[in-house]
C-alpha positions as CSV (number, residue, x, y, z in Angstrom):
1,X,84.5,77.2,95.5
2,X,87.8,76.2,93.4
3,X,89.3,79.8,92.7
4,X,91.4,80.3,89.7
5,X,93.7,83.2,88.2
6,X,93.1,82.6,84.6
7,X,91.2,80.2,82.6
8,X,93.7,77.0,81.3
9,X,93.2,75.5,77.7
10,X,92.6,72.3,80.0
11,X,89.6,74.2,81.9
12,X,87.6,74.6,78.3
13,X,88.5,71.1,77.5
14,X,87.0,69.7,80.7
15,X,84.0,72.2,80.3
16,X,83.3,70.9,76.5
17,X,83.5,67.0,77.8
18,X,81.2,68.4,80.6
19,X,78.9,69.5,78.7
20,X,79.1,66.7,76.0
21,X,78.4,64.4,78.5
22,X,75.2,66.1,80.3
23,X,73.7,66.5,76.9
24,X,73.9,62.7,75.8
25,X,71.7,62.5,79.4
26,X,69.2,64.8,77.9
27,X,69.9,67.3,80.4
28,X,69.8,70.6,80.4
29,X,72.9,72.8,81.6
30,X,71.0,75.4,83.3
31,X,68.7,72.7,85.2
32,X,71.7,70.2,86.0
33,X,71.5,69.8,89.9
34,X,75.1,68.5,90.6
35,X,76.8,71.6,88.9
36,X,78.7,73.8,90.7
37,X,79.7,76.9,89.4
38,X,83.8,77.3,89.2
39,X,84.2,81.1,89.9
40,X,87.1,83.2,88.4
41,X,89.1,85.0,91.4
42,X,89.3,88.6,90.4
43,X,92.9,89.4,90.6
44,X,93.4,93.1,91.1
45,X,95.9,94.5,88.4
46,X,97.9,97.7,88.3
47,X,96.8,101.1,87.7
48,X,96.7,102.9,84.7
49,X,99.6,104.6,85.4
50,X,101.6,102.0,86.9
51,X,100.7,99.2,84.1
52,X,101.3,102.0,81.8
53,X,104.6,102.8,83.1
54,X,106.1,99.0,83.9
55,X,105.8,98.1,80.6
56,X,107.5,101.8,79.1
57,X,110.4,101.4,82.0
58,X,110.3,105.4,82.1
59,X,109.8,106.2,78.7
60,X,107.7,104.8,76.0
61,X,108.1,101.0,75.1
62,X,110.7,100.2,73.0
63,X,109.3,99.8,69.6
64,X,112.0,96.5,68.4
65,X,112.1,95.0,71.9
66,X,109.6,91.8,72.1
67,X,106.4,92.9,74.1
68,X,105.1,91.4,77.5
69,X,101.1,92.7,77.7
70,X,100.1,92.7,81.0
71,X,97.6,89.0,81.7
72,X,94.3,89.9,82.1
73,X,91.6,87.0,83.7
74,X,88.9,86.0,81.2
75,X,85.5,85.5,82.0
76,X,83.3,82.9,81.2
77,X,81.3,83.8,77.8
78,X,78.1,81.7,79.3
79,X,76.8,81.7,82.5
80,X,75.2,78.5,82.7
81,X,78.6,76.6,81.8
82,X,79.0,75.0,85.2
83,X,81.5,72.1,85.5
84,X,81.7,70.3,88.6
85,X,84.8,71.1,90.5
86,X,86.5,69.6,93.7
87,X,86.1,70.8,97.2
88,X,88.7,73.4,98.3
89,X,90.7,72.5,101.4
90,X,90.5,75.2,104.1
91,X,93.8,77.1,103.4
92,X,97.2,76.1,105.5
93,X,98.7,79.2,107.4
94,X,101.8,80.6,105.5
95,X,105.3,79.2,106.7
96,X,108.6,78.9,105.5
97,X,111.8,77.0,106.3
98,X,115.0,78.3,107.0
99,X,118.4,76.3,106.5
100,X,120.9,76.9,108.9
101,X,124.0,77.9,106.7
102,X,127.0,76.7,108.2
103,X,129.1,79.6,106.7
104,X,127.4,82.1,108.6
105,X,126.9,80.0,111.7
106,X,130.1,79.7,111.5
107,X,131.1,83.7,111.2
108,X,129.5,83.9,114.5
109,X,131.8,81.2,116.2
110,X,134.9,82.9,114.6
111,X,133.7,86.3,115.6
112,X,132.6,84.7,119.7
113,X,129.1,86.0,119.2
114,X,125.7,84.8,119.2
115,X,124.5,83.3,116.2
116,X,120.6,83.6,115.6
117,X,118.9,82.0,113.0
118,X,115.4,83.6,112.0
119,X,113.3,80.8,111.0
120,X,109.5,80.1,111.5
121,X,109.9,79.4,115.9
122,X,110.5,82.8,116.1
123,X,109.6,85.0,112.8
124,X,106.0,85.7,111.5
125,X,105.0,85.8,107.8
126,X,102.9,87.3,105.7
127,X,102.6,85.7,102.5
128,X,101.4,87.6,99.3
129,X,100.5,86.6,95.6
130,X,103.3,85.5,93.5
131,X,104.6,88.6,91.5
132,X,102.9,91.1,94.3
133,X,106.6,92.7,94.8
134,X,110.0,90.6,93.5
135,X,112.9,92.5,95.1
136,X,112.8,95.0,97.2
137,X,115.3,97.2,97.5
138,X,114.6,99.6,100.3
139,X,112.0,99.5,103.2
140,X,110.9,101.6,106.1
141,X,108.2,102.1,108.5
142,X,106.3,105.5,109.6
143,X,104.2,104.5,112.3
144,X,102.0,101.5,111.6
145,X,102.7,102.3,108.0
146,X,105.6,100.4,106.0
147,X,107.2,101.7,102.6
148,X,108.6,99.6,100.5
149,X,110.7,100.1,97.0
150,X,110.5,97.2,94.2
151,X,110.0,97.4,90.6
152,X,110.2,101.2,90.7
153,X,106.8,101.6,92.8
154,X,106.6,103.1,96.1
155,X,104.5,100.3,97.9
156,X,102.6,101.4,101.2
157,X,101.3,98.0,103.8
158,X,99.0,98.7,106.4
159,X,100.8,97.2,109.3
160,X,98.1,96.6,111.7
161,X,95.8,94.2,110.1
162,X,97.0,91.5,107.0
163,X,96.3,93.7,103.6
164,X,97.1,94.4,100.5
165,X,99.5,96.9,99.6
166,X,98.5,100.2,97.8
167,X,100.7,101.9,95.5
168,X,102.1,105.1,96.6
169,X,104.2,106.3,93.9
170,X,104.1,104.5,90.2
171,X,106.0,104.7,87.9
172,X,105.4,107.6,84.7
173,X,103.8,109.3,87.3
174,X,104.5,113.5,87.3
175,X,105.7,115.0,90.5
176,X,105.2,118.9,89.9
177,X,105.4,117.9,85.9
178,X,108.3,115.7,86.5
179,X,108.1,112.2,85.2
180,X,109.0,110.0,87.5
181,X,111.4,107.7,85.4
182,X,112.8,104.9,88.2
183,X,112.4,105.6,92.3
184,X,116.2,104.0,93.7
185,X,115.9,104.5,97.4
186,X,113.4,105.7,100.1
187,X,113.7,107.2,103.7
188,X,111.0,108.2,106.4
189,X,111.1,111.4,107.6
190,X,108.9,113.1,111.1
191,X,106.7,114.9,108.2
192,X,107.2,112.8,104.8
193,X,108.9,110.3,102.8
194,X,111.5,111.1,100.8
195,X,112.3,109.0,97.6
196,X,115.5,109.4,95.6
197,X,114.9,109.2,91.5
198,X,117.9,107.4,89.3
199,X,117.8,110.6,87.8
200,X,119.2,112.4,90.6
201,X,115.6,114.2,91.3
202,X,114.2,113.6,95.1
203,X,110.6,113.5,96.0
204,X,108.7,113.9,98.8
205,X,105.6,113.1,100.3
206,X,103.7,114.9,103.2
207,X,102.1,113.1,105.3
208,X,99.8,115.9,106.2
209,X,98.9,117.4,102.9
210,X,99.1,113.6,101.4
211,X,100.8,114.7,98.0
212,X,104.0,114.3,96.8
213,X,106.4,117.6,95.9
214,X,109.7,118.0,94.2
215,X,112.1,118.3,96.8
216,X,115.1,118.6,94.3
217,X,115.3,118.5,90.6
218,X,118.7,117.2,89.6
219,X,118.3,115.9,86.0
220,X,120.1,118.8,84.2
221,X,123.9,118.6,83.8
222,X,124.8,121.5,86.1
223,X,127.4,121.4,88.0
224,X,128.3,117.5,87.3
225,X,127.2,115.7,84.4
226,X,128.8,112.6,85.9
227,X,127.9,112.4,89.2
228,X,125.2,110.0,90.8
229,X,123.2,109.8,94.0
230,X,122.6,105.9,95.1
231,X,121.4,106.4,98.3
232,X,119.4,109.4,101.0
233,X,118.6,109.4,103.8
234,X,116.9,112.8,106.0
235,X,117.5,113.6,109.9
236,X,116.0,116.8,110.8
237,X,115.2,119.3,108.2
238,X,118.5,117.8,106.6
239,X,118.6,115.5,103.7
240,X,121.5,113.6,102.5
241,X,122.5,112.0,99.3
242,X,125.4,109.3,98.7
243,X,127.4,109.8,96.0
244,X,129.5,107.0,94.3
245,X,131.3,108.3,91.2
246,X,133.1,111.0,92.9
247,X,132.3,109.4,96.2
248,X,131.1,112.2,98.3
249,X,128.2,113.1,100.5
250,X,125.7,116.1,100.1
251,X,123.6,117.5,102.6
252,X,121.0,120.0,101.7
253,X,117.2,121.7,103.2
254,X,115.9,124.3,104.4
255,X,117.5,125.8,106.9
256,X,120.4,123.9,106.9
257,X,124.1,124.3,105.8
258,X,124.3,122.7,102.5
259,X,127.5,120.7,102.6
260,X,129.5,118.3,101.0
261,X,132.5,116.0,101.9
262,X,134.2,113.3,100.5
263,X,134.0,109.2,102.2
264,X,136.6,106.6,101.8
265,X,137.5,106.2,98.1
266,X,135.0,102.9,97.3
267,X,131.7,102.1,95.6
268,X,128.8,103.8,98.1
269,X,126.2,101.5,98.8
270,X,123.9,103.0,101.4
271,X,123.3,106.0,104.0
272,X,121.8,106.0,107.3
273,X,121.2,108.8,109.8
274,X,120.7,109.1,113.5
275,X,121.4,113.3,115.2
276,X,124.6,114.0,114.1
277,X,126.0,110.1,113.6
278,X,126.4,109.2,109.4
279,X,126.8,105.7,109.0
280,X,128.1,105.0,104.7
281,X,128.1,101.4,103.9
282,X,130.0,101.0,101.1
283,X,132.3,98.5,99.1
284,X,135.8,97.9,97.9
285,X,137.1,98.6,94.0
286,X,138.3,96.0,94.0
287,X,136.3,92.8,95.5
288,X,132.9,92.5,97.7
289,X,134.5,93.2,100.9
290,X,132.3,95.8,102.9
291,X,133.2,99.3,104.5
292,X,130.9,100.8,107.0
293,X,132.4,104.3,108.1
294,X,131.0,107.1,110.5
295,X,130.9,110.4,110.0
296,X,129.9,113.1,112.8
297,X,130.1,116.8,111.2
298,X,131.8,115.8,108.1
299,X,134.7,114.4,109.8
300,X,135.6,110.7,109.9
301,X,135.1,109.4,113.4
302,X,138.3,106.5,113.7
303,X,137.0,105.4,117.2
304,X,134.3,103.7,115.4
305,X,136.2,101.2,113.7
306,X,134.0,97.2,112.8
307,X,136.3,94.5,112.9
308,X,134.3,91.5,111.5
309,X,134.4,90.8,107.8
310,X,131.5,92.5,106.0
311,X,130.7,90.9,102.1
312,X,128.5,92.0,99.7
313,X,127.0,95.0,101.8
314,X,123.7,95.6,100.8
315,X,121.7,98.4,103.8
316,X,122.9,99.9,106.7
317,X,119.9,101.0,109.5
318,X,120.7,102.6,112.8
319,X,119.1,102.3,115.6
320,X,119.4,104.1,119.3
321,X,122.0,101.7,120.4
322,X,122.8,99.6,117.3
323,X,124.1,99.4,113.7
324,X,122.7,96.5,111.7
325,X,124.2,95.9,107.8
326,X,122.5,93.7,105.7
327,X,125.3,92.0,104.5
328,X,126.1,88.2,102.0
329,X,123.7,89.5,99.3
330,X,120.6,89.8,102.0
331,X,121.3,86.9,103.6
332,X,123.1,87.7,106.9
333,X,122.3,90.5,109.0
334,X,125.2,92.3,111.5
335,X,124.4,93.9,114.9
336,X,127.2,96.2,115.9
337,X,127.3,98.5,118.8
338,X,126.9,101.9,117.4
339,X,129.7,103.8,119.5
340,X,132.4,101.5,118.7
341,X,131.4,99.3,115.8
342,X,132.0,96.5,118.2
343,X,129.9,93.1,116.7
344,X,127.1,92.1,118.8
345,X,125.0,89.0,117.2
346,X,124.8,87.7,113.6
347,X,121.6,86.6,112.1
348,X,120.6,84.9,109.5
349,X,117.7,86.0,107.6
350,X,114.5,84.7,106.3
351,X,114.6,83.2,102.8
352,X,115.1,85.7,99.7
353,X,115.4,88.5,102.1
354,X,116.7,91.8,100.2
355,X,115.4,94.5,102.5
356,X,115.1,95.3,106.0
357,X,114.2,97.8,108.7
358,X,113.1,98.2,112.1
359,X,109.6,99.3,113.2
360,X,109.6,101.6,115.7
361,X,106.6,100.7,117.3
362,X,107.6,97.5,117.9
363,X,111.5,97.8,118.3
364,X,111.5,94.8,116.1
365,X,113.1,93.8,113.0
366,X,110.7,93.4,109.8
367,X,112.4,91.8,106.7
368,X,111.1,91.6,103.1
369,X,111.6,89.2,100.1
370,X,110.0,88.0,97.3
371,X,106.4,88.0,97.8
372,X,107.0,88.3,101.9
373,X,107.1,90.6,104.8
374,X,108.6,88.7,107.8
375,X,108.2,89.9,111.4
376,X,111.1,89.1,113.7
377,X,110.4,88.2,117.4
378,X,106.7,87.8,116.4
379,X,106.1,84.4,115.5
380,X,102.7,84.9,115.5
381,X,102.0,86.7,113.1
382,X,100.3,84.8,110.6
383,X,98.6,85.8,107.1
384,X,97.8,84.8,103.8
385,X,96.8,87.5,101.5
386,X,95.3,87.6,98.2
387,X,95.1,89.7,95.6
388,X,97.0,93.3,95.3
389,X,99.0,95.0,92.1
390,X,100.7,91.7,91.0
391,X,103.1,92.4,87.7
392,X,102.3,90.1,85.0
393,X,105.2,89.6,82.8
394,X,109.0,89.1,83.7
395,X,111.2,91.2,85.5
396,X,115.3,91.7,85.3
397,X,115.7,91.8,88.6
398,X,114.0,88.5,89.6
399,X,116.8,86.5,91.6
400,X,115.6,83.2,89.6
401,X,116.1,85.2,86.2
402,X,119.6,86.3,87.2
403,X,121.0,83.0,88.4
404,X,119.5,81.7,84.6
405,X,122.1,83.7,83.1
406,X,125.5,82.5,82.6
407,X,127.7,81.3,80.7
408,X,128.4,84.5,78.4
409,X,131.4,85.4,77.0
410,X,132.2,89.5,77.1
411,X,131.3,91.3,74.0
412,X,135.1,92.4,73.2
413,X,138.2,90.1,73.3
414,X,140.5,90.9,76.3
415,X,138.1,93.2,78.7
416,X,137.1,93.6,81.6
417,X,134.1,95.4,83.2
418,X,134.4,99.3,84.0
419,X,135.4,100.1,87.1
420,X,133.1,103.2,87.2
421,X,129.4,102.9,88.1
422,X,128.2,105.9,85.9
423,X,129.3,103.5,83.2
424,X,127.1,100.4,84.8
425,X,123.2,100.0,84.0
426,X,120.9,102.3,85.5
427,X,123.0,105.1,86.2
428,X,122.1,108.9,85.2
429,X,122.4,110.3,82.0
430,X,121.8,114.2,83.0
431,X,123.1,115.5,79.6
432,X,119.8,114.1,78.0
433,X,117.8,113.8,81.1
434,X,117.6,110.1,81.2
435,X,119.0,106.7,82.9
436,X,121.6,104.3,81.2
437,X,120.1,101.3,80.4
438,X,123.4,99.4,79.7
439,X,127.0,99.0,80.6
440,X,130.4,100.7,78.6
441,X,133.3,99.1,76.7
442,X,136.1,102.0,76.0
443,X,138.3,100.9,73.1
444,X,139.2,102.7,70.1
445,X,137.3,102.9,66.8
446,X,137.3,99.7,65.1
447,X,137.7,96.8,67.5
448,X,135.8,94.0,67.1
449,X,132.7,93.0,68.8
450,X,131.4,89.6,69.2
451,X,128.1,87.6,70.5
452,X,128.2,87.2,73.9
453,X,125.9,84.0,73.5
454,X,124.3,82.3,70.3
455,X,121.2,83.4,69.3
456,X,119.3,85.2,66.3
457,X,119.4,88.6,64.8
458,X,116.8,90.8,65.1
459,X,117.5,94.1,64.3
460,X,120.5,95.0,62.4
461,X,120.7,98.6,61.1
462,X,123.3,98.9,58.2
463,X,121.4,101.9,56.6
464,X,122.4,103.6,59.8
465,X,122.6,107.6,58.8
466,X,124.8,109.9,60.9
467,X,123.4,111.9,63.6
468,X,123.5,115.6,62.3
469,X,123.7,119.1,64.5
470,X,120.4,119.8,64.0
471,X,119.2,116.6,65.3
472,X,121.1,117.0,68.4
473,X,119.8,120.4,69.1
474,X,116.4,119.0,68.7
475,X,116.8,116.4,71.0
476,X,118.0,118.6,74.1
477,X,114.6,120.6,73.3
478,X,112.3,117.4,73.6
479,X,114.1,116.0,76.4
480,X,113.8,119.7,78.3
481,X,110.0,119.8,77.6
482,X,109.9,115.9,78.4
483,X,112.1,116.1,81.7
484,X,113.2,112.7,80.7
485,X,114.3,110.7,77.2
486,X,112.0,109.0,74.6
487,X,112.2,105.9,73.5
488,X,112.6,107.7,69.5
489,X,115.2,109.7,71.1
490,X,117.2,107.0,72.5
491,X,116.8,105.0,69.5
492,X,118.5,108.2,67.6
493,X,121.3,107.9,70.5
494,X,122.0,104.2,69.6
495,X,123.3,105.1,66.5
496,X,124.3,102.1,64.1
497,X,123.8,98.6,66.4
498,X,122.9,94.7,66.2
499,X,120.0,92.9,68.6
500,X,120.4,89.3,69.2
501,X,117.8,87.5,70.6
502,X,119.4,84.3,72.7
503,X,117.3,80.9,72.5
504,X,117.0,81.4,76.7
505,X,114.7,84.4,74.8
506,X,116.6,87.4,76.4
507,X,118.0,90.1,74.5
508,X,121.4,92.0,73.8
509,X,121.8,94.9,72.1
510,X,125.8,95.8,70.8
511,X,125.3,99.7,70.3
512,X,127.5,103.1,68.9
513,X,129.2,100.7,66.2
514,X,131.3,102.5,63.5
515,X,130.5,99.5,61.1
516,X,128.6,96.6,60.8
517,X,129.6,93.0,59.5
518,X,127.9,92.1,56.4
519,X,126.8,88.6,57.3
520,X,125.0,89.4,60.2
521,X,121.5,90.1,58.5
522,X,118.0,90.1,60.4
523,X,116.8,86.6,60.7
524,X,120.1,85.0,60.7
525,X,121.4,82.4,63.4
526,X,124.8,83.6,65.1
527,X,127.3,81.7,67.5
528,X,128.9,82.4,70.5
529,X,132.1,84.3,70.0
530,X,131.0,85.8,66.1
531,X,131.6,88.8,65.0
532,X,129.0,91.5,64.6
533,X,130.6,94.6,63.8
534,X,133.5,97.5,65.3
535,X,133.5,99.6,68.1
536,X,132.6,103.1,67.0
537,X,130.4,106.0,68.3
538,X,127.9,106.5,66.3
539,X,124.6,108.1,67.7
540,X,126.4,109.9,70.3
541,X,126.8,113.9,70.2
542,X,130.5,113.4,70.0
543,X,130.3,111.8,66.6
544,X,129.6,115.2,65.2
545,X,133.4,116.2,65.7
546,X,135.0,113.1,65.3
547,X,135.1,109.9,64.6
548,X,137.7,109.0,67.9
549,X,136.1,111.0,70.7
550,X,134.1,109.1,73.2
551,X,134.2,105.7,71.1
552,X,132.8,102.8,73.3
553,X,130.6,99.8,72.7
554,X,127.7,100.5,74.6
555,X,125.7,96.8,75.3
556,X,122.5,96.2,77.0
557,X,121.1,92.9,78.1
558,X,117.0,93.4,77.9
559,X,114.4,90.8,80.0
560,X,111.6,91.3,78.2
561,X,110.7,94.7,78.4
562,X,113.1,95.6,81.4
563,X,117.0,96.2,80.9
564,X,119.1,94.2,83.0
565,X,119.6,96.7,86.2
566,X,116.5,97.9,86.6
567,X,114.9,98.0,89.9
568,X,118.1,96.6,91.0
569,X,121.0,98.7,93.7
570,X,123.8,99.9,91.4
571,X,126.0,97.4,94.0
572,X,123.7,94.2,93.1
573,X,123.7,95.1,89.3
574,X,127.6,95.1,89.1
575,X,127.6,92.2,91.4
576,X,125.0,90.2,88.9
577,X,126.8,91.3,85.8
578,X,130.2,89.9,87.1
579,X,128.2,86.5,88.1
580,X,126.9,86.4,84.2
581,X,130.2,86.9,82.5
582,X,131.9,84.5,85.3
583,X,134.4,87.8,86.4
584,X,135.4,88.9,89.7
585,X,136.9,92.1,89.3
């Protein structure tokens, strides 16, 4: 039978001439012999709690930002409405081409190493609905089990037969009454998976008891109220977290010797563990050349010293005899000896690859990308597979999405983007228990701000009142019994801002503004380069003191319900915003 997601306005067109026709025969629809009924594929949706939680992005859906309800598939309202439809073709196994790309082809001449390109000859597939997972960001495997990280669920594939995923870990869930606001990074352990919150919180789940615990709450301020885990990774009863404001690695458990030491000053990008080798991928201040360092008992290790050119560094997996970085935005993969750092072979990747691992019952390398799950060295593997927690509505950190936005001009005359993370989407906000959901301009009170793009206004609040002391106080309180931000409180934070919406229909928000300009008015069209108001910062706690202290413009860019830098690594989201404002810092 023809399957179908959803029903099209053409389907109740063709229906209604259908059934127009067969009644000018004098026939009845429930007798008519040549109909064939068109069934309605039942597409499995998200849970409750995931659905839930997609559309909230870890806190309650904002109540100004334009809504994305989740598609659900309609039903027939008669069961005797039976167009004919066309015979189905038996379905073509999945494939894929690969493009040999002459730039990383060529690396491997330069570098007088094997070049090996992973295309359909030698790499299996399994293909999944459209939407099932976008872009993963992390992936391992615990026996015939693989784990993978995308849109902020904890996704678990049955590795021995072609199936649908399951998910492990959804967002909004509670973790020992901890709300789980956005899952970053994920490592397989001998007894459980650990998973490291945006937060700073790490979970973990055991594979015996089957339940996840809080393995370490780290919203609060305490020690830091600046600092942010990217990465962890766990080797014995150790587990250690990558740092990248203060650029430092932690390693805590039981019965271990909690330490902490610094890495080579650089944005950290990933963590990988093998006995007492630490492998931290990381990359430069100042472009998107790569660093891999080792680390054996806190001390750097300079016999291990990689000589090819590593850009855009995304993972970093070791294996018993091997190092492999995901490097070129996902698109080449690096083999290096793991004593010496020594290249061995370059690959290039599937199509849209963002994640990778190895299976270790295999040995082989498994890759994922949109929609995919490629199996290097088994071309044999073979499956189309239907159905699963597909996310209707779209995401910010969709590749296709991304490379749609350009041409943007920065918000403030003269700037450039911070060179701290902690001031990037996505990074922690432990002072109110939350996650940034946009990026910082420092200047002083009263500097201009302007539309990064044309577009019209839709929120514009010049009856902003000042945040007061008691509201403040307040706040902490909800967010404590909370353990994360609502979307009421936030709006409170904001202070005075402006919303644009842009005619490609995303959203920017200009935010902490000392003043408004008193054309911009809600419903109003707006060009590229006009001014909306002056940097100020109201909303924020230091407004109750003065007018000066901690006075930024604070902008988010908003995909329908998702901020730009969700579900993304910090690395890719600094690396995306630079591609939409045409920088290279």
């Amino acid at each position: 039978m023809w399957k179908v997601k959803r029903w099209e306005a053409w389907d109740f067109v063709w229906v209604l001439l259908i059934g127009l026709l067969l009644s000018g025969c004098q026939q009845s629809l429930a007798s008519a012999p040549a109909a064939i009924v068109m069934a309605v594929t039942e597409v499995p949706v998200l849970n409750t709690a995931t659905s839930a939680a997609l559309i909230a992005s870890a806190s309650p859906t904002p109540t100004n930002t334009p809504h994305h309800t989740q598609a659900t598939t309609p039903q027939p309202q008669t069961s005797h409405l039976t167009p004919t439809s066309k015979p189905t073709r038996t379905p073509e196994p999945p494939t894929f081409t690969s493009i040999r790309d002459t730039q990383i082809a060529g690396s491997a001449v330069a570098n007088s190493v094997p070049f090996v390109l992973a295309n359909k000859e030698s790499t299996g597939i399994w293909q999944f609905d459209e939407q099932l997972f976008i872009h993963p960001i992390a992936l391992d495997v615990h026996k015939q089990t693989a784990f993978m990280l995308d849109a902020g669920r904890v996704l678990a594939f049955d590795l021995t037969a072609p199936s649908i995923p399951h998910v492990l870990l959804p967002l909004g869930d509670d973790v020992e009454s901890v709300t789980v606001l956005e899952p970053l990074d994920l490592d397989v352990m001998p007894d459980g998976l650990l998973v490291l919150d945006r937060a700073g919180d790490v979970y973990f789940y055991d594979w015996i008891a089957t339940s996840w615990q809080l393995d370490r709450f780290d919203r609060p301020s305490g020690e830091s109220s600046g600092h942010y885990s990217v990465a962890v990774a766990g080797e014995g009863n150790g587990r250690y977290l990558l740092e990248t404001n203060y650029q430092y690695v932690r390693l805590y458990g039981d019965d271990v010797r909690n330490r902490l030491w610094p890495i080579i000053e650089s944005r950290a990008v990933d963590i990988a563990v093998s006995d007492d080798d630490v492998f931290v991928l990381s990359q430069s201040l100042h472009d998107q050349t790569g660093i891999l360092a080792q680390y054996r008992d806190t001390a750097y290790v300079s016999t291990f010293r990689p000589a090819v050119e590593i850009v855009q560094p995304r993972q970093v997996v070791v294996g018993k005899t091997a190092v492999y970085i995901l490097d070129t935005a996902g698109k080449r993969l690096l083999t290096l000896d793991r004593s010496t750092g020594t290249l061995q072979t370059i690959t290039q990747t599937p199509p849209q690859t963002s994640a990778f691992t190895i299976d270790p019952t295999t040995g082989n390398l498994l890759f994922a990308g949109g929609d995919r799950l490629y199996f290097f060295n088994q071309p044999d593997q073979q499956a189309q597979i239907s159905g699963g927690p597909v996310i209707f509505a779209p995401l910010s950190h969709n590749p296709i999405i991304a490379d749609s936005l350009t041409n943007f001009s920065l918000p403030i005359m003269g700037t450039k983007l911070t060179q701290r993370d902690f001031q990037m989407p996505g990074a922690p906000r432990h002072y109110r228990l939350g996650v940034h959901q946009g990026l910082d301009f420092y200047w002083r009170p009263g500097t201009a701000v302007y539309a990064i793009a044309p577009g019209k206004v839709i929120r514009a609040t010049h009856n902003y009142e000042p945040i007061t002391r008691n509201q403040v106080e307040q706040l902490r309180t909800e967010n404590q019994e909370l353990t994360y931000t609502s979307e009421a409180a936030l709006d409170i934070y904001r202070g005075r801002q402006v919303w644009i919406e842009h005619d490609n229909g995303i959203i920017t928000r200009y935010i902490h503004l000392s003043a408004i300009d008193p054309s911009i008015e809600v419903g109003s069209r707006i060009t590229q380069g006009q001014k909306l108001g002056e940097v100020g910062n109201s909303g924020s706690p230091s407004s109750l003191t003065s007018r000066f202290d901690d006075s930024h413009l604070h902008f988010e860019i908003w995909v329908g319900d998702f901020y730009l830098g969700q579900f993304l690594r910090p690395i890719e989201t600094r690396n995306w915003i630079e591609q939409l404002f045409v920088i290279g810092n």
